[in-house]
Structures are given as C-alpha cells and as structure tokens.
C-alpha positions as CSV (number, residue, x, y, z in Angstrom):
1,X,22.3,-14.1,-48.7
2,X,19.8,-17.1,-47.7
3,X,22.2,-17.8,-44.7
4,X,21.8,-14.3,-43.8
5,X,18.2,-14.0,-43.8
6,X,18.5,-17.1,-41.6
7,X,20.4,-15.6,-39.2
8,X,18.7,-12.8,-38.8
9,X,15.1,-14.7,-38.7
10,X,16.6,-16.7,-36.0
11,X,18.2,-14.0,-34.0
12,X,14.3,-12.3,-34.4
13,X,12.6,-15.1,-33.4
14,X,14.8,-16.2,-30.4
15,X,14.4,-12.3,-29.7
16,X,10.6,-13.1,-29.5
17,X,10.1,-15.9,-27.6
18,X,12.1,-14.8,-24.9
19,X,9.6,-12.1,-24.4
20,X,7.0,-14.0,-24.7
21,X,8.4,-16.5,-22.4
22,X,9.0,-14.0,-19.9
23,X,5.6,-12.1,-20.3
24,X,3.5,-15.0,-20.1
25,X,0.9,-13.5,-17.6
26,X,0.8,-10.0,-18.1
27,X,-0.9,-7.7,-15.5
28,X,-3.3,-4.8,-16.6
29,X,-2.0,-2.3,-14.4
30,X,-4.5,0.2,-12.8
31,X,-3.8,3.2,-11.4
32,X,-4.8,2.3,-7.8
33,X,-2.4,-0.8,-7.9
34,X,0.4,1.7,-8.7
35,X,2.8,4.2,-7.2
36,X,4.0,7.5,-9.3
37,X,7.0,9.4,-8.4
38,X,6.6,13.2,-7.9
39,X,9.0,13.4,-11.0
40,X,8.2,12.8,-14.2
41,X,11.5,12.5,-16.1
42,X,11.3,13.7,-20.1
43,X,7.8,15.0,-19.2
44,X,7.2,11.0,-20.0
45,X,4.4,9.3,-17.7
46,X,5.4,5.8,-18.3
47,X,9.1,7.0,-16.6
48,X,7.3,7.6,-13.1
49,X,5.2,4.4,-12.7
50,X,6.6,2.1,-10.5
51,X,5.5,-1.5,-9.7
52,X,4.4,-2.0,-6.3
53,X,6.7,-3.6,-3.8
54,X,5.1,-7.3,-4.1
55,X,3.4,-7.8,-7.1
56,X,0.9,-10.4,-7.5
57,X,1.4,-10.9,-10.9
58,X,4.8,-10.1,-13.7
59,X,4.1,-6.4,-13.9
60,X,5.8,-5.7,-17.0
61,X,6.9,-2.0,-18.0
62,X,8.2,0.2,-20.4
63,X,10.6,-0.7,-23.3
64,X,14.1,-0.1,-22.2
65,X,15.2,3.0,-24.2
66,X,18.8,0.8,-24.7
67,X,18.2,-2.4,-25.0
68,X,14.5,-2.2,-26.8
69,X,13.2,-5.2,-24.0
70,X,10.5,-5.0,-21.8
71,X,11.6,-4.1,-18.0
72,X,9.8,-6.7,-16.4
73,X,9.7,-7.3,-12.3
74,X,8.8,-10.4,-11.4
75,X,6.0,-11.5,-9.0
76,X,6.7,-12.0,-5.8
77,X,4.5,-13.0,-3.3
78,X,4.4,-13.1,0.8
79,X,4.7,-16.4,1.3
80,X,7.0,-17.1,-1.3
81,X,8.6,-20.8,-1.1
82,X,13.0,-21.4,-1.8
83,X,11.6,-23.3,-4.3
84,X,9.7,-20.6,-6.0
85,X,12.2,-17.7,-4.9
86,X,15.5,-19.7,-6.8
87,X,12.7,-20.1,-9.7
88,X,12.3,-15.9,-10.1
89,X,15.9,-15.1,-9.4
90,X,17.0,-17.6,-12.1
91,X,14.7,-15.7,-14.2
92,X,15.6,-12.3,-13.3
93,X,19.4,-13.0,-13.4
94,X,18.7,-14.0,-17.5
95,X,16.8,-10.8,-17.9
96,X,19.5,-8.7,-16.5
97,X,21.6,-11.4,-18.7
98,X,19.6,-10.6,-22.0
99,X,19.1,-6.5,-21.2
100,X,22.6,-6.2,-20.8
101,X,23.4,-8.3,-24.1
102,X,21.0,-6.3,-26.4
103,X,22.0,-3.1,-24.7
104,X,25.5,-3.3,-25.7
105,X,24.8,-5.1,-28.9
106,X,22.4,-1.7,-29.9
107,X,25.4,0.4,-28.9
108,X,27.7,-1.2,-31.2
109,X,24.8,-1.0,-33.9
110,X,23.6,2.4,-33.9
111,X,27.9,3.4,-33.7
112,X,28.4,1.2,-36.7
113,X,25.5,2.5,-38.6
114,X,26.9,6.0,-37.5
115,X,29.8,5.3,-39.2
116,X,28.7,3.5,-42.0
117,X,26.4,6.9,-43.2
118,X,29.0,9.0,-42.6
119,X,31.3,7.2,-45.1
120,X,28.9,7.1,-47.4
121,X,28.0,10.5,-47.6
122,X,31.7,11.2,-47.5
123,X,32.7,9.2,-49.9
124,X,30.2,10.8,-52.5
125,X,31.3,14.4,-50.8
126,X,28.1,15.3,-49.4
127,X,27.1,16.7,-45.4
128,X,24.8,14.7,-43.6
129,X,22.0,17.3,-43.8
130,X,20.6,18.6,-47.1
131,X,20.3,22.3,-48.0
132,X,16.7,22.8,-46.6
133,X,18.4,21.6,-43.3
134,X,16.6,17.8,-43.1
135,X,18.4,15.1,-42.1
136,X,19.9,12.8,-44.9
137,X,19.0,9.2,-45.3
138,X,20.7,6.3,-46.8
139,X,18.7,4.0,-49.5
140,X,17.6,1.0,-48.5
141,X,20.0,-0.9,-50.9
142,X,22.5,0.7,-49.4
143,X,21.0,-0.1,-45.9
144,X,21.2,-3.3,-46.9
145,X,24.5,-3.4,-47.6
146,X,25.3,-2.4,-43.8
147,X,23.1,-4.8,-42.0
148,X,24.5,-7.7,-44.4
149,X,28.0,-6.3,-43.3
150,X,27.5,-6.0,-39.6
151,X,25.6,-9.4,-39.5
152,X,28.2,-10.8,-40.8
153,X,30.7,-9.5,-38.7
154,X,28.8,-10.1,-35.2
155,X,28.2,-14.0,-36.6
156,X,30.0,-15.7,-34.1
157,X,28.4,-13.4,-30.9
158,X,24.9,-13.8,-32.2
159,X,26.2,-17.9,-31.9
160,X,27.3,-17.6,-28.9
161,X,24.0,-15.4,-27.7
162,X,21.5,-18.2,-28.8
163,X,23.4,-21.2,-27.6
164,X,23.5,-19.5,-23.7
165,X,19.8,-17.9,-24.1
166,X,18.9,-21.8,-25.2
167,X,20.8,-23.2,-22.5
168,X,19.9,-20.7,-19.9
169,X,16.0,-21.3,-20.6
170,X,16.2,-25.1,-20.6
171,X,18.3,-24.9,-17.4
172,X,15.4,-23.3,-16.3
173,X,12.6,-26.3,-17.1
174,X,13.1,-28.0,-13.8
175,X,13.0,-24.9,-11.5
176,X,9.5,-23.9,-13.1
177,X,8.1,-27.3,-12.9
178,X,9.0,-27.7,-9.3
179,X,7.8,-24.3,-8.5
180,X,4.2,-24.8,-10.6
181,X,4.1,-28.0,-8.2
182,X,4.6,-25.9,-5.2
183,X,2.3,-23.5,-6.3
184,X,-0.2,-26.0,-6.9
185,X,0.2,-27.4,-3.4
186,X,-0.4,-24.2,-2.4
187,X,-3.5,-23.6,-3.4
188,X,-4.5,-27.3,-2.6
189,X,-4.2,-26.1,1.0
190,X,-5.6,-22.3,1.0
191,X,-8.8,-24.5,-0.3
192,X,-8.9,-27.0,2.2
C-alpha cells in the first residue's frame, strides 16, 4: 500500500512541476491586451478569450476540460532568435506531448471508474440513482479499492510517462540556457 501511495505522490508531484515549470512567468491578462470571439461557447467567458497573436509574456489559459492542464501559448516575440524559436517549440511540442498523455489517461479513468460503479451497484442489485432521483455514490473505501486497482494496473505507463517527462525536460536544459544567454545579449544591446 506504501508503494502505492508512492506512486501516486510521485505521479502528483511530477504532475506539478511540470506546470509550474511551464508557467514560470505568468501574465495578468487585461482586457485591453485581449481579443474575445463574438461566441461564447457554454455561455462560458473564459472559452472566448484568446491570446493575442505575439505575446510578450506565457499567456496561460483555461484548464483543459480533458486533460485538466493549463493551455498555455508560449511567448513569442518579433525578433525572436533560432535559438530562442527551437527553445519554445521544444517546449510546446512536450505540452502537446503531456496534454495528449493526460487526456487519454483521464479517458481511460473516468471509463474505468464508470465501470467500476456500475459493478458495484450491480453486484449488490441496486440502479445507479436512488428513489428520490439523486445520483448514487460509492464510499470512499470502496473508492479506494478502485484507484488502488487502476494504479496498479497503469504501473508500467505511469513508468514510462515520468522517465520521458524527465528526459524530455532535461533535454531541454541546454536549449533554455542558450536562449536566457541570447536573451540576455539582447537586452545588452537595446541598452547600449
């Protein structure tokens, strides 16, 4: 059970940094710097904001209703270097890389948990709803039971996840350095 909790800490915290890693300046977005669509889709308002087409800084947007991760686009500015443009595309390649992970490893989440409460209330010989019509829930011991189970059955992918999200971000050490220097240079010469 220690193993598991492990596991699970792991995948949470590897989870974490990459965010963090990727949202290490975050913009305060006004409403001046933005552009909203006519449409709102789902009546939502954080749908219809768009970045604008160079951002200065990461402009980082709504949780991804599939994968749970920030979308995040990159800045990009005018004068942007090779060295600083293979830096950002290496980053947004591992983005796409990570949403498209988490968005298929949700899907085969909430299926399994689907399936999971809908054995359990058919094994005991009950509907999913109750009389008055609410929704049924699970207990968390039997929760717990699931998530040990499906951990344990998506062991070797969550290995495989963190050795290529650890290998993709230290791949990426060298690229960032060379572009902070770039950047740096930069600026040495906008002051001079």
């Amino acid at each position: 059970m220690s193993q598991l909790l492990t596991v699970v800490s792991r995948m949470k915290l590897a989870r974490d940094i990459s965010l963090l890693k990727v949202q290490k300046r975050r913009m305060t977005v006004t409403t001046s710097k933005m552009k909203k669509t006519s449409e709102e889709p789902n009546g939502d308002p954080s749908e219809a904001i768009s970045p604008p087409l160079f951002p200065v800084d990461d402009w980082i947007g709504p949780v991804d209703s599939k994968s749970n991760l920030h979308r995040i686009q990159f800045a990009q500015p005018k004068d942007e270097t090779r060295t600083e443009k293979k830096y950002r595309l290496l980053k947004e390649e591992t983005l796409t890389w990570n949403q498209e992970f988490w968005t298929i490893q949700n899907e085969k989440f909430v299926k399994a948990k689907r399936r999971f409460t809908q054995d359990m209330f058919s094994y005991r010989g009950q509907n999913m709803t109750n009389e008055d019509g609410t929704k049924r829930v699970l207990t968390p011991e039997e929760l717990a039971e699931f998530y040990t189970d499906f951990l344990e059955q998506n062991r070797e992918t969550f290995k495989v996840y963190n050795r290529e999200w650890y290998k993709r971000n230290i791949s990426m050490l060298l690229p960032a350095a060379c572009a902070a220097i770039v950047r740096l240079f930069k600026g040495f010469q906008r002051q001079s």
